[in-house]
MMTF fields as JSON, N, C-alpha, C and O atoms, coordinates in Angstrom:
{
  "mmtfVersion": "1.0.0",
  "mmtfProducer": "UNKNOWN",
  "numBonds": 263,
  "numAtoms": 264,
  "numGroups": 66,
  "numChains": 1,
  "numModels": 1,
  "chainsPerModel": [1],
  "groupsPerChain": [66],
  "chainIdList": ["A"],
  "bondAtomList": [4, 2, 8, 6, 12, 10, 16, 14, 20, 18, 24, 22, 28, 26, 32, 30, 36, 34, 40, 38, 44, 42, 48, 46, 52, 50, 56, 54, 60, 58, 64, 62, 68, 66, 72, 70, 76, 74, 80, 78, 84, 82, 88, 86, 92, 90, 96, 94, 100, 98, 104, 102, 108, 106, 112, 110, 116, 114, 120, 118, 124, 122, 128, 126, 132, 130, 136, 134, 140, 138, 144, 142, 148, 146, 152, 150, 156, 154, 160, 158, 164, 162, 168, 166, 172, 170, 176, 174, 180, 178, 184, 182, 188, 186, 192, 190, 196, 194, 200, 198, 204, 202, 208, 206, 212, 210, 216, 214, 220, 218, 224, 222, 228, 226, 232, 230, 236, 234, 240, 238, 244, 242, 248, 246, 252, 250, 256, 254, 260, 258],
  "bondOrderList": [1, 1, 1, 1, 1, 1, 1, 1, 1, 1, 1, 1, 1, 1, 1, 1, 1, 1, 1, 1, 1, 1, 1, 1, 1, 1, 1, 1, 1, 1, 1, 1, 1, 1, 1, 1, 1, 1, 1, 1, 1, 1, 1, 1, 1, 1, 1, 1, 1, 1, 1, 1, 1, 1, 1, 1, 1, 1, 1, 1, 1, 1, 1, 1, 1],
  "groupList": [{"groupName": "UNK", "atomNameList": ["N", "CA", "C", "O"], "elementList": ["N", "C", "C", "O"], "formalChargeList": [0, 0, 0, 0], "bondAtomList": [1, 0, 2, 1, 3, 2], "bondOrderList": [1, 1, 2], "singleLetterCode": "X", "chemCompType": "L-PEPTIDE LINKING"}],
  "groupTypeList": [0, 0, 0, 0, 0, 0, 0, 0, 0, 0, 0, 0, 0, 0, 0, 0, 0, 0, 0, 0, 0, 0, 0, 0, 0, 0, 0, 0, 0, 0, 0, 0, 0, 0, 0, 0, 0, 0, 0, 0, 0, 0, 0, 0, 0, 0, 0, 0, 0, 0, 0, 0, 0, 0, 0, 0, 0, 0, 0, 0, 0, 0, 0, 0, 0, 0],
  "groupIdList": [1, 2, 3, 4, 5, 6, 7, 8, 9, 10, 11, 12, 13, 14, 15, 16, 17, 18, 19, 20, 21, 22, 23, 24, 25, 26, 27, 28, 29, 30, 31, 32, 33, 34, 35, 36, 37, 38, 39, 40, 41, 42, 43, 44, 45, 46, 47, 48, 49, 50, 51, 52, 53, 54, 55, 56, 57, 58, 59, 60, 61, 62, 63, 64, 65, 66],
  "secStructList": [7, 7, 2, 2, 2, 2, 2, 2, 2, 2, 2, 2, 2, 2, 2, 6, 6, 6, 7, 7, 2, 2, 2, 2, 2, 2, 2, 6, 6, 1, 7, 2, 2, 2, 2, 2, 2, 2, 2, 6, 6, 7, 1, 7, 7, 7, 1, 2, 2, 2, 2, 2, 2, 2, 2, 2, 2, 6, 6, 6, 1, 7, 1, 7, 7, 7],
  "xCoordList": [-8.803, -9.06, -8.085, -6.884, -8.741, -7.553, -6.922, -7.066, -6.023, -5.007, -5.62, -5.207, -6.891, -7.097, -8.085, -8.011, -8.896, -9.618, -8.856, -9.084, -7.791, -7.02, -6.426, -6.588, -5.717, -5.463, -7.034, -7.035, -7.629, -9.162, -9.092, -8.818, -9.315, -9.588, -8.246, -8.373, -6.89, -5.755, -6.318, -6.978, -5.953, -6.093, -7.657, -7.8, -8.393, -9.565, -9.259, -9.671, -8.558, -8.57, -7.182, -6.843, -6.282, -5.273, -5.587, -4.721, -6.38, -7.194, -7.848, -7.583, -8.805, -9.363, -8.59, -8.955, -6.95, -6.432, -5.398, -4.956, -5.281, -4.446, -2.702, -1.874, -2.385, -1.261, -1.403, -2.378, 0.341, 0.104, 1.164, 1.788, 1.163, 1.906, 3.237, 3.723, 3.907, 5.144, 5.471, 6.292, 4.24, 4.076, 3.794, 4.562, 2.751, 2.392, 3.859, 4.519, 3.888, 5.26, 6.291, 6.885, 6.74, 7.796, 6.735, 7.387, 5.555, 5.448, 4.988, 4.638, 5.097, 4.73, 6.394, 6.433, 7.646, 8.898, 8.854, 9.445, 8.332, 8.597, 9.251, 9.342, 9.63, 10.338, 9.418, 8.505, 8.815, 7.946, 7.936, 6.859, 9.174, 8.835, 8.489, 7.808, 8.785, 8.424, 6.875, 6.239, 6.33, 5.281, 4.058, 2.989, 4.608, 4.09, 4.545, 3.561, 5.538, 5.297, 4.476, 3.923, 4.268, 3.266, 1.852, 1.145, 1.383, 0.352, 0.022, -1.115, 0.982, 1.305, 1.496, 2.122, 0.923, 0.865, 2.293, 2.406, 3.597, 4.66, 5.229, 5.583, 5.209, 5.802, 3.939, 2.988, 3.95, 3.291, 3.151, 2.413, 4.097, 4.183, 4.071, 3.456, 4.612, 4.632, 6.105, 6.052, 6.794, 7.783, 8.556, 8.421, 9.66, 9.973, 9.719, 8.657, 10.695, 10.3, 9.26, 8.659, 8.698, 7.667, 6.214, 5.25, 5.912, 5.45, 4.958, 3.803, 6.211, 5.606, 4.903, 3.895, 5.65, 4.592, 3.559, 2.742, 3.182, 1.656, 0.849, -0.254, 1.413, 0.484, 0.327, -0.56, 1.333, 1.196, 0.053, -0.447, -0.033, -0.6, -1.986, -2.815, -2.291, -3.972, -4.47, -5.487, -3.063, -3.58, -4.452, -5.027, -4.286, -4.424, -5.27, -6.338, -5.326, -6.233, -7.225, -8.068, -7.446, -8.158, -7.286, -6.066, -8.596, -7.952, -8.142, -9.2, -6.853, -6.793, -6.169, -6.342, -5.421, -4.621, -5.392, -5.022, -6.421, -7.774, -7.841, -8.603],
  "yCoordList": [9.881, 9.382, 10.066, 10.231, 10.427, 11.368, 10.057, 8.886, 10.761, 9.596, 8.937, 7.891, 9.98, 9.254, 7.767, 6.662, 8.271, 6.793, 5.814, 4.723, 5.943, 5.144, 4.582, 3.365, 5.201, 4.469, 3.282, 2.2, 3.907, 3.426, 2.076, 1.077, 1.964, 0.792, -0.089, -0.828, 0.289, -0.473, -1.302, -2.305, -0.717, -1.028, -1.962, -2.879, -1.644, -2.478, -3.87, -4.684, -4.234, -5.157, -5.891, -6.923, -5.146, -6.091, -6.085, -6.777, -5.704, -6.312, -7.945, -9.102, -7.371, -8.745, -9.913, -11.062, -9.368, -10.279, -11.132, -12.281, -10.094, -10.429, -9.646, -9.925, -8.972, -8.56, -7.035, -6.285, -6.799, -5.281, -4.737, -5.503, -3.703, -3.192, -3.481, -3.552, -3.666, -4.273, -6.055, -6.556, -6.617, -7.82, -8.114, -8.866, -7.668, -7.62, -7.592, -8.342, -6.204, -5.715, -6.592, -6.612, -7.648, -8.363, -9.884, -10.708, -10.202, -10.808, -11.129, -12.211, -10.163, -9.999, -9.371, -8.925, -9.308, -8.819, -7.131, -6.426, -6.91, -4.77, -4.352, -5.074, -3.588, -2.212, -2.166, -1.848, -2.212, -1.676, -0.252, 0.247, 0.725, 2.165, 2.534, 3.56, 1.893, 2.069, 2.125, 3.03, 1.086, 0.989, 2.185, 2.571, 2.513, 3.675, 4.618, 5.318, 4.976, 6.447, 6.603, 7.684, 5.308, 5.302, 5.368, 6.262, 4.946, 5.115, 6.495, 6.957, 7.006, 8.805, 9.704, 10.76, 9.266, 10.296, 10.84, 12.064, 9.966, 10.952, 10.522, 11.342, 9.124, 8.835, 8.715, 8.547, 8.889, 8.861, 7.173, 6.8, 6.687, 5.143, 5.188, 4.397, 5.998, 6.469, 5.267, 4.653, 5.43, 4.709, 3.722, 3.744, 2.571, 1.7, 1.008, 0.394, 0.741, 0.276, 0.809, -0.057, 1.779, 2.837, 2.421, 2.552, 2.056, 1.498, -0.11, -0.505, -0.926, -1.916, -2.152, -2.827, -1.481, -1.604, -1.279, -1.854, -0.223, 0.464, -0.52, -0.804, -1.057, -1.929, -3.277, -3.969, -3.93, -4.741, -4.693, -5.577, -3.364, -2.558, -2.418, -2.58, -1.917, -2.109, -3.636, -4.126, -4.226, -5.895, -6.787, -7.872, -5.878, -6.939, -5.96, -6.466, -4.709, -3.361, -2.912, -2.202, -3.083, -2.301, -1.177, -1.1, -0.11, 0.954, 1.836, 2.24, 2.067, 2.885, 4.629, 5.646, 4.341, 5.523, 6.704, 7.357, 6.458, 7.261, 8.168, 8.902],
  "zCoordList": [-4.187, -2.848, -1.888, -2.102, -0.841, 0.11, 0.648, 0.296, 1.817, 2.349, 3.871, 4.372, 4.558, 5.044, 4.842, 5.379, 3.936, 3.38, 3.05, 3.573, 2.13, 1.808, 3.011, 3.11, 4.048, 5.109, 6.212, 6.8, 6.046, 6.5, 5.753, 6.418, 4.447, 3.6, 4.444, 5.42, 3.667, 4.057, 5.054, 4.781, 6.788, 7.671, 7.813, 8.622, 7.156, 7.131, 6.956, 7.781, 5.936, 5.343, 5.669, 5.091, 6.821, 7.117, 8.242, 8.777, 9.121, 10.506, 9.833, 10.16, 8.761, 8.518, 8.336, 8.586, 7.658, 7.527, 8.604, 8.623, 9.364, 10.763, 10.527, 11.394, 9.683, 9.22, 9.446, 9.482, 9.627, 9.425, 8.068, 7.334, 8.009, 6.944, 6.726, 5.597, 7.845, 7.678, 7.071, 6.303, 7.973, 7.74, 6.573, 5.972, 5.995, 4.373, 3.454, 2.736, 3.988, 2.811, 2.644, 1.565, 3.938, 3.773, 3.31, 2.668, 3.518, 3.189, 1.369, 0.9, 0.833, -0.569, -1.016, -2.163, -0.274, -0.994, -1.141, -1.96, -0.518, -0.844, 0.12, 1.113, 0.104, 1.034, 2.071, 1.308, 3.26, 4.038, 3.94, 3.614, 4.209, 3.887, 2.791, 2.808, 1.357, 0.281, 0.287, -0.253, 0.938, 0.752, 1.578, 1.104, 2.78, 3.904, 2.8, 2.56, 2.02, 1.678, 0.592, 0.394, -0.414, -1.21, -0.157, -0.622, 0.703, 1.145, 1.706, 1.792, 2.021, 3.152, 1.644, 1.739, 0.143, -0.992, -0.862, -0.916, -0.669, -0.416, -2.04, -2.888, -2.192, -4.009, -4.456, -3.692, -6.055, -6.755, -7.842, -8.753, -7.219, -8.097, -9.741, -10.457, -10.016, -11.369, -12.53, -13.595, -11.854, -12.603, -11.592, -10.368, -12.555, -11.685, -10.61, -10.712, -8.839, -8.198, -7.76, -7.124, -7.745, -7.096, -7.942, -7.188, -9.016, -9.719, -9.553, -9.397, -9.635, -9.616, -7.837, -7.628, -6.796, -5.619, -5.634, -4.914, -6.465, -6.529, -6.985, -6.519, -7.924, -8.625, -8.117, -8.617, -6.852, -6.012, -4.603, -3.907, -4.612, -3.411, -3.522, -2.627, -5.391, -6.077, -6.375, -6.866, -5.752, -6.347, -5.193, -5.271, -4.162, -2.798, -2.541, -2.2, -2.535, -1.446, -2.437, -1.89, -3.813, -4.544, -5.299, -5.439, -5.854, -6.272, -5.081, -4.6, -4.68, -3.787, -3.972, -3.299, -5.18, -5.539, -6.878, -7.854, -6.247, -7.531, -7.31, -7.941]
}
């Protein structure tokens, strides 16, 4: 999935929800930038903290990182 769809979906679904990325992120405990650079394809969420956000991130948004 490129990054702009992935941003498309995101934002889809935190309009619906009334939140934005920052809001989310602190409201689920993450890094907010952690979470923008996983979305901007800058980390790969492969190991550790980078990891368990990804998999916080496919929990609420889908698979987004396909």
């Amino acid at each position: 999935m490129n990054i702009e769809l992935r941003k498309a979906i995101i934002q889809e679904r935190l309009d619906s929800s009334g939140e934005t990325v920052t809001s989310w992120s602190k409201n689920n405990r993450l890094d907010h930038r952690l979470v923008i650079d996983l979305i901007d394809g800058k980390f790969l969420g492969t190991r550790g903290v980078t990891l368990k956000t990804r998999i916080q991130l496919e929990k609420f948004f889908g698979n987004i990182f396909d």
